[in-house]
C-alpha positions as CSV (number, residue, x, y, z in Angstrom):
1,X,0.0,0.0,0.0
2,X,0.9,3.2,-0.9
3,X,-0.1,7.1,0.8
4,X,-1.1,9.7,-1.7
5,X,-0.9,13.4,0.1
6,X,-2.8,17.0,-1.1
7,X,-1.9,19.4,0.8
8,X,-3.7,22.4,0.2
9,X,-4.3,26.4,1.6
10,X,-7.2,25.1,3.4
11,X,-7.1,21.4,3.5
12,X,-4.7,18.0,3.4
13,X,-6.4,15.3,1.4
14,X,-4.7,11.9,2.3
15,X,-5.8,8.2,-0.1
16,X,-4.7,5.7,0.7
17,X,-4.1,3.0,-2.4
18,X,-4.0,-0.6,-2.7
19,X,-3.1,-2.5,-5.9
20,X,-4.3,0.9,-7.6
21,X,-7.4,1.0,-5.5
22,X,-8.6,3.5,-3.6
23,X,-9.6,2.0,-0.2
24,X,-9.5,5.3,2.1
25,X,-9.5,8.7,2.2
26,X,-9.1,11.1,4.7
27,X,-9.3,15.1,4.9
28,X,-8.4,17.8,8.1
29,X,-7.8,21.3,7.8
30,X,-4.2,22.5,6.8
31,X,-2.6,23.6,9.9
32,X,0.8,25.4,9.7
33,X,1.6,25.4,13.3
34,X,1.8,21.9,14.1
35,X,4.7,19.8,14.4
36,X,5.7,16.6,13.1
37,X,4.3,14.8,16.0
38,X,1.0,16.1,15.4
39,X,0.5,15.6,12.1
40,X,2.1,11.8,12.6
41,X,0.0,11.1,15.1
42,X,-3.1,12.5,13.9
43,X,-2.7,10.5,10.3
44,X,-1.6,7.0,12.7
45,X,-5.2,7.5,14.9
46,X,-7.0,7.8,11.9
47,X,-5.5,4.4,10.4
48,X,-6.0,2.7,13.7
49,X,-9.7,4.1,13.5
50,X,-9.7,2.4,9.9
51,X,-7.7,-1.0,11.3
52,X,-4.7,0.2,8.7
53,X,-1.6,-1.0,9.9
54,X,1.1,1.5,8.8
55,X,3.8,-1.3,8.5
56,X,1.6,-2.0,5.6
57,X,2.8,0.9,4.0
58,X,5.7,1.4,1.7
59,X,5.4,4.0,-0.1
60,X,4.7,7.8,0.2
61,X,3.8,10.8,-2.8
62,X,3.0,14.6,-1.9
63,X,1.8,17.3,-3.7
64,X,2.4,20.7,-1.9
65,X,1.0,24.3,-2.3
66,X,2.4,24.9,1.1
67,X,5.9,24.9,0.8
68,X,6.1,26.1,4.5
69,X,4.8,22.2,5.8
70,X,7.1,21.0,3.2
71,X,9.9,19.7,5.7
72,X,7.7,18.9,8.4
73,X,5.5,16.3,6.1
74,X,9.0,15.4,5.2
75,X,10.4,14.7,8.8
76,X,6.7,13.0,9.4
77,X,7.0,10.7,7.0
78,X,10.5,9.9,7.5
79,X,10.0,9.4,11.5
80,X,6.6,7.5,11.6
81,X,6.8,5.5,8.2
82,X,10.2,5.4,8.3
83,X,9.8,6.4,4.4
84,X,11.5,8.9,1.8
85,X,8.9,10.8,0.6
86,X,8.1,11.4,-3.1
87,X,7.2,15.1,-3.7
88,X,5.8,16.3,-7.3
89,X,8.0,18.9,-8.4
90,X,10.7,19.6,-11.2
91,X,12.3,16.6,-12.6
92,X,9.2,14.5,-12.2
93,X,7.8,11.9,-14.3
94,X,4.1,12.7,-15.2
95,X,3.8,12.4,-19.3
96,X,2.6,16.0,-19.2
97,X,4.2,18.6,-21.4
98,X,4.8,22.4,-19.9
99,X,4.2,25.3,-22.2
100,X,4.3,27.8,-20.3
101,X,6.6,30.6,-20.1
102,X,7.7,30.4,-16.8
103,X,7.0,26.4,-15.4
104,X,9.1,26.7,-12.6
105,X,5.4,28.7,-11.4
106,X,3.2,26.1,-12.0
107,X,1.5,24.4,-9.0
108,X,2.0,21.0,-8.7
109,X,-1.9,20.6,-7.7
110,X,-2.3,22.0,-11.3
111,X,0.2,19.6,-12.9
112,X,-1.5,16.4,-10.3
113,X,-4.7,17.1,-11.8
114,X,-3.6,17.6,-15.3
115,X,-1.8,14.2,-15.0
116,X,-5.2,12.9,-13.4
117,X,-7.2,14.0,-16.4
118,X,-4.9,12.6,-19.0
119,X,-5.0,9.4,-17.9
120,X,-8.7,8.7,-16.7
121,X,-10.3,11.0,-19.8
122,X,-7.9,11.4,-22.1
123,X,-6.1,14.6,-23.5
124,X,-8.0,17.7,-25.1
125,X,-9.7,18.6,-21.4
126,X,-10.3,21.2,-19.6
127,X,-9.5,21.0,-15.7
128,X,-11.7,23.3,-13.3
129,X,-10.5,22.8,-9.7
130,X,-13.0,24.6,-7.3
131,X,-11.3,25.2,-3.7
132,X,-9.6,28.1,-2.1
133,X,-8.3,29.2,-5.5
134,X,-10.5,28.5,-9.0
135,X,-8.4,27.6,-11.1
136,X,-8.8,26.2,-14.4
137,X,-6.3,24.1,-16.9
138,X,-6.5,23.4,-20.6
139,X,-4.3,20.5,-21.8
140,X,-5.0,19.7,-25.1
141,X,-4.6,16.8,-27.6
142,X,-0.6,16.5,-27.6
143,X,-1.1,16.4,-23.8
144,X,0.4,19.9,-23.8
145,X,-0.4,22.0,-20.6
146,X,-1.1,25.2,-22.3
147,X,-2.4,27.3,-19.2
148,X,-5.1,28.5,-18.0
149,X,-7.0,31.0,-14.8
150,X,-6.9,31.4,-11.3
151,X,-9.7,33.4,-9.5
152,X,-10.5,32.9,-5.9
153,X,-12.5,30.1,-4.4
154,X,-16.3,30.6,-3.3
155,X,-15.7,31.0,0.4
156,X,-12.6,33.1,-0.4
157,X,-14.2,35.5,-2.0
158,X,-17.0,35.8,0.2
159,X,-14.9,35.8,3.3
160,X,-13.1,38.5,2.0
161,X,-16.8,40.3,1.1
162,X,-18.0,40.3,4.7
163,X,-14.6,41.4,5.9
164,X,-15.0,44.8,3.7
165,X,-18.3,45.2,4.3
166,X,-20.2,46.3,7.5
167,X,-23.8,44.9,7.3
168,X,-23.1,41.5,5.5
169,X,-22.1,38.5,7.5
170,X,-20.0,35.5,7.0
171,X,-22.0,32.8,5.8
172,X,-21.3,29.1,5.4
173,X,-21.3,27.8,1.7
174,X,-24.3,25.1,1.5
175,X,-26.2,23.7,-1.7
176,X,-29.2,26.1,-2.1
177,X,-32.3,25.0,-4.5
178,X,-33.6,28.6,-4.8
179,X,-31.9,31.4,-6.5
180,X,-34.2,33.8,-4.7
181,X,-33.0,35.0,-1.8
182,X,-34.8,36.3,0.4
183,X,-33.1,37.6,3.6
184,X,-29.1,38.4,3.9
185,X,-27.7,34.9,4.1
186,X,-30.2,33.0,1.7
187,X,-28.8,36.2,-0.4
188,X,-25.5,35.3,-0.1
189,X,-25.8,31.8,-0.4
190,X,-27.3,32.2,-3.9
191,X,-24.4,34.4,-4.7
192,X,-22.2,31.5,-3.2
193,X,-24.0,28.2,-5.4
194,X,-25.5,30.0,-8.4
195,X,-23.1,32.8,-9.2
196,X,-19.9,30.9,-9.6
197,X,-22.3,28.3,-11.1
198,X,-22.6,30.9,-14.0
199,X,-19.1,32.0,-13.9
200,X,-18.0,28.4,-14.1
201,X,-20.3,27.8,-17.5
202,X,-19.5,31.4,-18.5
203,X,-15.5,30.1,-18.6
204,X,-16.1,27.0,-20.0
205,X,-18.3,28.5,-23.3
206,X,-15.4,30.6,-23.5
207,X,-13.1,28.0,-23.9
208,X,-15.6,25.9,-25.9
209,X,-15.6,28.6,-28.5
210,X,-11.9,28.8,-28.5
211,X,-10.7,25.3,-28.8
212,X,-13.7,23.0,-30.0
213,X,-14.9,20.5,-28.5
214,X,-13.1,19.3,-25.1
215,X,-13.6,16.8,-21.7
216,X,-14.6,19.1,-19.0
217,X,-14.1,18.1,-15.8
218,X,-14.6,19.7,-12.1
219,X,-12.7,19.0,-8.8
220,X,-12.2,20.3,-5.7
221,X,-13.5,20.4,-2.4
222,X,-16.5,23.3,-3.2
223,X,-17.1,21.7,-6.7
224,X,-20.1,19.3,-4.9
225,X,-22.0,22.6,-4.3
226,X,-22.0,23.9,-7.9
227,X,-21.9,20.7,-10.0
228,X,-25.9,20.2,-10.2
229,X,-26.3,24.3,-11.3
230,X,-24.1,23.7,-14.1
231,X,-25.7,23.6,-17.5
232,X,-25.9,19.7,-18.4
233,X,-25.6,19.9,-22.3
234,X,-22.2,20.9,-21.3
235,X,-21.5,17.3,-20.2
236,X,-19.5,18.5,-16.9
237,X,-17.6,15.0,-15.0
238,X,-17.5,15.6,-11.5
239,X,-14.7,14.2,-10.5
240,X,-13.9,14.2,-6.0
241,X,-11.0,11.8,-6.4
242,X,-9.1,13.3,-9.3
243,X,-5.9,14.7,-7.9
244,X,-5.4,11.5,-5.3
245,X,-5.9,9.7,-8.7
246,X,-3.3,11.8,-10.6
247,X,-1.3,11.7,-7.5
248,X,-1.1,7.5,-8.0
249,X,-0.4,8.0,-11.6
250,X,2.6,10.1,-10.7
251,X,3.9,7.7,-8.0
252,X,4.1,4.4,-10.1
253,X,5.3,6.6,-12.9
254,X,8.6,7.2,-10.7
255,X,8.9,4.1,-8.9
256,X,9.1,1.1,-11.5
């Protein structure tokens, strides 16, 4: 068995694969204060929870936005698992070719899901990652990475909104039927779900009408809230496992 990590700005997504099967997943908020310790034994009472005996594992792949937990996932892994972690960067095997003008910048959540993608949909798709950041990926049919937008996430952008603005309140994002709203929160809840609904569709016509017919496919940990707004004759895959997925991908590319 092998560990597949995401950390994120807001969250740490941990799978957990056997012969190329997911069999667990697990996700906490990112925490940039804790040690080591913490995060070891935080990940080893979750697989006791689960009956997972970390002996079991023997291998271990991150993919980091957070380059500040960087050393201590590192001295985690090294001190509970008593593994050399694997961490997507330069120099990595993932099949993917960069054309952008500076790839040292690229994220390697944006090159995980990319990989992801490829290999479960094929190439010619469009990538739309929906969680602190929105970002959005076009690799097309020479599995080229071409680019694409970042914007913020739903409860970034509306965090930041009742921050700036006296009389509106922090609201928690939640799947709303009615775009009607009628008092503050059901207000901004409808902002929340059914605006960046429409942006979402807005960005991917674009796209459409710039480079044909493509997969399009959504991730991320807000993309549940959104997904069934979306306009369905733009065949949209929701896809929650994507980037543990790519992750996989990544790892057995690099260890045969």
């Amino acid at each position: 068995m092998h560990i597949c990590m995401d950390i994120g700005n807001t969250n740490i997504v941990i799978g957990i694969f056997d012969n190329n099967k997911l069999i667990n997943h697990y996700r906490f908020s990112t925490n940039t204060l804790m040690t080591a310790d913490e995060y070891g034994i935080k990940i080893i009472q979750l697989f006791a929870y689960n009956k997972i005996n970390r002996a079991d594992i023997n291998g271990f792949i991150i993919s980091s936005v957070v380059p500040e937990l960087d050393s201590i996932i590192k001295s985690m892994v090294n001190r509970y698992f008593n593994l050399e972690p694997l961490f997507v960067g330069p120099g990595i095997k993932t099949g993917i070719h960069i054309k952008l003008d500076n790839p040292k910048q690229l994220g390697a959540d944006l090159l995980v899901g990319a990989v992801g993608v490829v290999e479960k949909y094929g190439a010619n798709s469009l990538i739309i990652d929906i969680g602190t950041a929105l970002t959005i990926v076009y690799v097309n049919e020479k599995k080229e990475f071409l680019g694409g937008a970042i914007m913020p996430g739903i409860r970034t952008a509306f965090s930041t909104l009742a921050l700036k603005t006296s009389k509106l309140e922090d609201v928690g994002l939640e799947d709303v039927k009615d775009i009607l709203g009628r008092d503050t929160k059901s207000c901004l809840q409808s902002g929340m779900v059914f605006g960046w609904a429409s942006l979402v569709e807005g960005m991917i016509k674009r796209y459409l009408e710039l480079y044909g017919q493509m997969n399009v496919i959504i991730t991320g940990g807000e993309a549940r809230f959104i997904i069934n707004h979306i306009d369905k004759n733009l065949n949209v895959i929701y896809d929650e496992d994507l980037l543990l997925d790519g992750l996989n991908i990544i790892y057995h590319k690099n260890t045969k």
